[in-house]
C-alpha positions as CSV (number, residue, x, y, z in Angstrom):
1,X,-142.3,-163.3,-40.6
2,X,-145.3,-161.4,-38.9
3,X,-148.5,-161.6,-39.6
4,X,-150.0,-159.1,-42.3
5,X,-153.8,-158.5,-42.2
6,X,-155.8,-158.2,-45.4
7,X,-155.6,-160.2,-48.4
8,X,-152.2,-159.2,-50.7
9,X,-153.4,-157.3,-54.0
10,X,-152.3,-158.7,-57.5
11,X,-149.1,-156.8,-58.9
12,X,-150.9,-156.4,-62.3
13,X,-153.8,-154.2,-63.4
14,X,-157.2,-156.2,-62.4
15,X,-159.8,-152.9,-63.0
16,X,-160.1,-150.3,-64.8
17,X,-158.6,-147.0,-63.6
18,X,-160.6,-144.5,-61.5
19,X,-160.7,-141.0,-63.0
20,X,-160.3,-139.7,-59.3
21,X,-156.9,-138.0,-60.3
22,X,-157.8,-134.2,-61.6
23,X,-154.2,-132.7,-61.4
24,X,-150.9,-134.8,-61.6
25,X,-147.2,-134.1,-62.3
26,X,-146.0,-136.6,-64.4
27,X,-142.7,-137.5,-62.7
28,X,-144.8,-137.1,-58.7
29,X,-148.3,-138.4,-57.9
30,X,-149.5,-136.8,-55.1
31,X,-152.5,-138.4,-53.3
32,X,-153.7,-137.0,-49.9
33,X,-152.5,-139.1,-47.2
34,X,-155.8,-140.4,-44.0
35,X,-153.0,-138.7,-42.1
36,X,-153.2,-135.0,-43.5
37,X,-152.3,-132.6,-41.4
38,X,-155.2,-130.5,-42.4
39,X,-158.1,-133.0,-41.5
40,X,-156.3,-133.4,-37.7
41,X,-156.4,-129.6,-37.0
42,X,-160.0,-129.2,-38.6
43,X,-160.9,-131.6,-35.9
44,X,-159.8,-128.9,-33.1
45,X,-162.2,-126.3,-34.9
46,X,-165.2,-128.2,-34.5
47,X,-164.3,-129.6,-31.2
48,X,-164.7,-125.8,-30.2
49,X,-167.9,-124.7,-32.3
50,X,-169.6,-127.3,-30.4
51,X,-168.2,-126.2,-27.0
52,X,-169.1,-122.9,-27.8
53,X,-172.7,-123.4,-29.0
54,X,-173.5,-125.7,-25.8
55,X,-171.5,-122.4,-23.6
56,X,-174.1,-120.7,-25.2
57,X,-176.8,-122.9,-24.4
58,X,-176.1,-123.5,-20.6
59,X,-175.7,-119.3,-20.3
60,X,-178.9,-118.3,-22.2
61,X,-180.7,-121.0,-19.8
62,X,-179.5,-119.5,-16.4
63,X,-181.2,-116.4,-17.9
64,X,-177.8,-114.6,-18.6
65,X,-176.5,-115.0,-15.0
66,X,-173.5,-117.3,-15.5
67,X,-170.8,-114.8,-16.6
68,X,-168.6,-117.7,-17.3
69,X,-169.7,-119.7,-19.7
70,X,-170.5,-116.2,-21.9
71,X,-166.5,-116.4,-21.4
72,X,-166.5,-120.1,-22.3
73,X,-168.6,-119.6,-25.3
74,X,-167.1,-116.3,-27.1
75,X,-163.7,-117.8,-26.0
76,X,-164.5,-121.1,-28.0
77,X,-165.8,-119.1,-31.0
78,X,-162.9,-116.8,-31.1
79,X,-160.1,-120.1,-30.9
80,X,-162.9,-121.8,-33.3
81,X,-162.0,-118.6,-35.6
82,X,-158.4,-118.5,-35.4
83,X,-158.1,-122.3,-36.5
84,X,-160.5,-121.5,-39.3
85,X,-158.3,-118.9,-40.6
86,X,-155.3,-121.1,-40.3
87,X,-156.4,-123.8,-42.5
88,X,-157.3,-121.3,-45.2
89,X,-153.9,-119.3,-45.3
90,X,-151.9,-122.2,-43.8
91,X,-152.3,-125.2,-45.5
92,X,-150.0,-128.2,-44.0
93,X,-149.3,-130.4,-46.6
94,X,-148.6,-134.2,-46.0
95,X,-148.5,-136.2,-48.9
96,X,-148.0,-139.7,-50.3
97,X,-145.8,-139.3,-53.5
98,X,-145.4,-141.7,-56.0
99,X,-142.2,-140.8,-58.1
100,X,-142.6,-142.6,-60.9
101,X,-139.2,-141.0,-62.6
102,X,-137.1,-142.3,-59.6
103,X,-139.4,-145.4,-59.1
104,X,-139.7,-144.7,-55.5
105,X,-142.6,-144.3,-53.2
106,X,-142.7,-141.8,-49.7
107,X,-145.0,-141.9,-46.9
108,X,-145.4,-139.3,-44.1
109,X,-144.5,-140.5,-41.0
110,X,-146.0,-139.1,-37.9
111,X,-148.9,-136.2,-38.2
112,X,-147.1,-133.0,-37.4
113,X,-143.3,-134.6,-38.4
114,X,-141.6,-133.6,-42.0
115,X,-140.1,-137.0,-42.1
116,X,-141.0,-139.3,-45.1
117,X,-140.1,-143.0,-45.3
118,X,-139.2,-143.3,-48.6
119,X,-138.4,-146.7,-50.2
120,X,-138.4,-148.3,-53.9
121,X,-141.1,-149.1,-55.7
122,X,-140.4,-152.9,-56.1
123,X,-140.3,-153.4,-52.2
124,X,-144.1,-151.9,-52.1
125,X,-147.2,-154.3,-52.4
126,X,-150.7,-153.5,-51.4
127,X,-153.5,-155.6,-49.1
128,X,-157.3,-154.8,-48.5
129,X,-159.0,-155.6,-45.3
130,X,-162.8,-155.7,-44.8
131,X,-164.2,-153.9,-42.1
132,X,-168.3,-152.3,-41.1
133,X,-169.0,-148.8,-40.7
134,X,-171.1,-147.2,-38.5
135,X,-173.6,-148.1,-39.9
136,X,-173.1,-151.7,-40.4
137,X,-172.4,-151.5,-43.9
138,X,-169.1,-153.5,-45.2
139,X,-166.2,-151.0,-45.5
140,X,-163.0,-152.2,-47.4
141,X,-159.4,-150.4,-46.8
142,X,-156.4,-150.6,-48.7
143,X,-152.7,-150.8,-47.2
144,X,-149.3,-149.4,-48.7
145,X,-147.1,-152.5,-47.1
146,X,-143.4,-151.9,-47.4
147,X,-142.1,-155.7,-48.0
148,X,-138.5,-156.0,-46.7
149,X,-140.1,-154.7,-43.3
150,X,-143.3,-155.7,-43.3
151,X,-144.6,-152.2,-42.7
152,X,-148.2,-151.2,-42.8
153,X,-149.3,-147.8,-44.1
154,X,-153.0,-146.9,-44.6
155,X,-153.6,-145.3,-48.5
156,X,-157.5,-145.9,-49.7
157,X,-160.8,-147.0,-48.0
158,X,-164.5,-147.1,-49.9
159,X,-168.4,-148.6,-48.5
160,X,-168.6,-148.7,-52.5
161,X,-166.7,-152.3,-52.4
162,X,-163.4,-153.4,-53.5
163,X,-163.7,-152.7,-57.4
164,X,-163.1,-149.5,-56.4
165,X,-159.7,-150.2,-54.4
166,X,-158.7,-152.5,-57.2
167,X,-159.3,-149.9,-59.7
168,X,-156.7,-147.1,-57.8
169,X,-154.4,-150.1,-57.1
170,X,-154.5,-151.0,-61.2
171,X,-153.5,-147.0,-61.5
172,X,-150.9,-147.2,-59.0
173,X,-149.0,-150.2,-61.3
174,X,-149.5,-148.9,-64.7
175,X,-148.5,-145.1,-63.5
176,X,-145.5,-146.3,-61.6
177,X,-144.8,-148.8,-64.6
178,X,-141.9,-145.9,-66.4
179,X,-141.1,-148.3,-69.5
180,X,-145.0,-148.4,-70.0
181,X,-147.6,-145.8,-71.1
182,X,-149.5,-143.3,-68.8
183,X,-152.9,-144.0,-67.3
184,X,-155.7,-142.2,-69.6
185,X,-157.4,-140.0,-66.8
186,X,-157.5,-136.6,-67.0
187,X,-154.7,-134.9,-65.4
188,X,-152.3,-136.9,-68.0
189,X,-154.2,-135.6,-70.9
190,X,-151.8,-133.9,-72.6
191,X,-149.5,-136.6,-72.9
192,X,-148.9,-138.4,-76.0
193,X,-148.4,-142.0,-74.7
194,X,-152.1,-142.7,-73.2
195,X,-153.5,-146.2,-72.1
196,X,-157.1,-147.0,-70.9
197,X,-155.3,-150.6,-69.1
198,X,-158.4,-152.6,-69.1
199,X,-160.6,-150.1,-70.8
200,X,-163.5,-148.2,-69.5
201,X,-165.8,-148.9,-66.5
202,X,-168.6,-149.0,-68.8
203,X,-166.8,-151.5,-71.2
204,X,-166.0,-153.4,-68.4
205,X,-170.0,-153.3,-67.1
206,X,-171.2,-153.8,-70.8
207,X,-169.0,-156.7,-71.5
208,X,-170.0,-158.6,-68.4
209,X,-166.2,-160.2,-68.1
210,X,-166.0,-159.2,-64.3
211,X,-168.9,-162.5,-64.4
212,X,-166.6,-164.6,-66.3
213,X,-163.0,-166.8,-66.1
214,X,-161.5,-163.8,-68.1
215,X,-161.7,-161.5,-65.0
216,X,-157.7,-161.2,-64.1
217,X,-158.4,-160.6,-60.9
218,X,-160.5,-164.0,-60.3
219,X,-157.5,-165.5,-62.4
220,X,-155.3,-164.0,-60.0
221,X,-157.2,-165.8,-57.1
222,X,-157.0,-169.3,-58.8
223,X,-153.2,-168.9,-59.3
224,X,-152.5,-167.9,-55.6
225,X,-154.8,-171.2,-54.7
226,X,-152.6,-173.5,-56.8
């Protein structure tokens, strides 16, 4: 068995949910993927604003005697154009889906590629890993690991600390749970069978349990050291 980074996620709901989930299907969740195809070709629009606007620079500082990098610049700005219109009447869609109706979960594999790996939702587990930004803050980052082949997929990541990955992983189990009720977030709203899991963020702040031995997810931790 190969080494998995991170430290493997309880299978049970430790946090409340996170309303981050405006519109879902109640048979699919789709979540935008890190590898979306629309964030990679964005990054080719900016790429040429900025060649463009330093074209412009270096043309407007040989006092207009550099025909070229006029080309270089309008040239940048007119591909900068074209992309910017393609990502507002193309929009490349690469999503993870959570089928909760045939208790199965797909990832995208490869940025451009139409190809899904698709396995069932009992050979899924999660992990976080800790990591610094750029700013030398503390960054955590959650990972879709498919079991059987010990398979690492990148889902979440948040600089506003793990609660926050624990509270979409606790979604992820009681939304793929099909015998049990929906999450209570908004874009299940009108459903009949509603649960808040573990209640509200502010019950959970106002009751102080995340402080105390009732916290499952410190339980958890003492039953994976025994």
């Amino acid at each position: 068995m190969k080494y998995i980074p991170g430290r493997a996620l309880p299978n049970n709901p430790v946090r409340p949910f996170t309303a981050l989930y405006s519109s879902i299907d109640e048979k699919q969740l789709r979540s935008l993927s890190p590898t979306d195809k629309t964030n990679f070709i964005a990054a080719f629009m900016y790429i040429c604003v900025i060649a463009g606007i330093g074209a412009f620079i270096v043309w407007f500082a040989l006092d207009f005697t550099s025909d070229i990098d006029l080309v270089i610049s309008v040239t940048a700005f007119l591909i900068a154009g074209l992309i910017y219109l393609l990502l507002k009447f193309v929009k490349p869609k690469q999503y993870v889906v959570f089928d909760r109706e045939n208790q199965t979960i797909s990832y995208p594999v490869g940025t451009f590629s139409k190809k899904m790996f698709t396995a069932p939702w009992d050979e899924w587990g999660a992990r976080v890993t800790i990591g610094a930004t750029y700013s030398g803050g503390s960054r955590h980052s959650m990972w879709l690991v498919h079991l059987p082949s010990e398979r690492l997929f990148p889902s979440y990541s948040s600089v506003a600390g793990i609660d926050f990955l624990l509270g979409i992983w606790s979604f992820i189990i009681q939304f793929m749970d099909k015998n049990g009720p929906y999450p209570n977030v908004p874009g299940l709203d009108h459903l009949d069978n509603l649960t808040d899991g573990l209640g509200t963020w502010d019950d959970w702040e106002k009751n102080g349990i995340a402080f105390t031995s009732e916290d499952p997810y410190y339980t958890w931790l003492e039953e994976q050291k025994s």
